[in-house]
N, C-alpha and C positions, 0 to 999 in steps of 0.2 A: 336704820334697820334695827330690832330686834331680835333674840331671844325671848320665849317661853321656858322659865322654870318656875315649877311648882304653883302653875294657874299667873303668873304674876310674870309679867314681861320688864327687861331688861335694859338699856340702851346698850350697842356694842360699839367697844373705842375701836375705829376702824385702823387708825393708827397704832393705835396698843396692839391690836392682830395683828397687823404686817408685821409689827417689830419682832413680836414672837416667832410665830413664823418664820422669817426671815436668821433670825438666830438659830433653829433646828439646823445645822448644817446637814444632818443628815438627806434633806431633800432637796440638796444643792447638785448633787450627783443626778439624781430621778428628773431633774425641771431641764439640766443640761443635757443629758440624753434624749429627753420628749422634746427639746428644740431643735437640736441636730437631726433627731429622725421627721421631724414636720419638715425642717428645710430639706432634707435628702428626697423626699417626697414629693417635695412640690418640684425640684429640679427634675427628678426621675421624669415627671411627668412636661414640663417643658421640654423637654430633650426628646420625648416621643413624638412632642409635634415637629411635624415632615416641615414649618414654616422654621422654626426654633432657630437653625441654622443660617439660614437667609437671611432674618432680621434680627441677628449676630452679628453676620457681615456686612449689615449697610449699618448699623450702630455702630459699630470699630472705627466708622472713616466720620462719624463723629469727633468735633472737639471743642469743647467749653472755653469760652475766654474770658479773661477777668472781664467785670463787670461794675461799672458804676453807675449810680441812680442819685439826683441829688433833684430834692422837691423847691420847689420856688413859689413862696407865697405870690399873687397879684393882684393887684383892682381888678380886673378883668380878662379871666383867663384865655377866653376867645380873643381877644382883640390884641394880646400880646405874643399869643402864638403863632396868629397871621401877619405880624408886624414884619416890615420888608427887612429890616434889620436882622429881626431874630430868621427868616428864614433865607439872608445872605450868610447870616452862623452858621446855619446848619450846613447850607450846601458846601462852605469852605471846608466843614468838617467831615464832611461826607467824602471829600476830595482829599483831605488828606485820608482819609482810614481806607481808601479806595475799595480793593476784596478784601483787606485784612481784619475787616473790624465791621462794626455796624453804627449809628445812631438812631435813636428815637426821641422825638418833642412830641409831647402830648399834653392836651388840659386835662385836668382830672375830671371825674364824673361827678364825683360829689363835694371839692373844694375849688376854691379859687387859688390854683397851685397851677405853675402848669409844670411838667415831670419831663427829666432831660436825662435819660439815660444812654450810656455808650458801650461798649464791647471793642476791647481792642485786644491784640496782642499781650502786651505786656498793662501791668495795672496801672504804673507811671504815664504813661499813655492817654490810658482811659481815663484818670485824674484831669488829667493835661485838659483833654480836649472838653469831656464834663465842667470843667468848671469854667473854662474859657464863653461855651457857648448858655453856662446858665448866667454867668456875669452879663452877659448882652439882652436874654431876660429879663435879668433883675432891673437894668439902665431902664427895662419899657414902664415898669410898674405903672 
């Protein structure tokens, strides 16, 4: 981006402006109130929808569990996914996480990886079981 001065254009440090900028404290007060008043705004206006409430209370009974993903290189991603081995893995894992937790084997779309992620209660868990069932991947390479 440029400036025009005096017919003759400029280069601007875009960097060198933020820092300025940024050092006026005085528009540190004006940027925090104009953000408080945009979120107050946009809340005012979710809270009007007559839905707002409802998908409140089915989000609350929401809950996130730790999460592990661990990528496994392979010769052939198809062929070690469906290997009876790796999907005897998975099912023991699935039995152990029973409702508590989740797993997922997949090949990737665009590498020779295939992707073993799990969701368990606790993270020690989700370690546990992730690496147990990517080790019986890795044995297929």
């Amino acid at each position: 981006m440029s400036d025009v001065v005096k017919g003759k254009s400029k280069r601007l440090d875009h960097a060198k402006a933020a820092g300025a900028f940024i050092a006026k404290t005085d528009h540190v007060a004006f940027h925090d109130k104009r953000l408080w008043d945009l979120r107050s705004k946009r809340d005012a206006q979710a809270h009007g929808m007559p839905e707002w409430e409802t998908l409140r209370e089915l989000a609350s009974a929401m809950h996130t569990l730790p999460q592990v993903l661990i990528n496994v290189e392979v010769s052939d991603k198809t062929t070690v996914a469906t290997a009876p081995s790796v999907q005897a893995a998975v099912a023991d894992a699935e039995a152990e996480l029973g409702d508590t937790g989740r797993i997922l084997l997949r090949p990737s779309g665009t590498e020779q990886m295939v992707r073993v992620m799990v969701e368990a209660p606790d993270e020690d868990t989700a370690k546990q079981v992730a690496l147990r069932v990517a080790s019986c991947v890795s044995e297929q390479r």
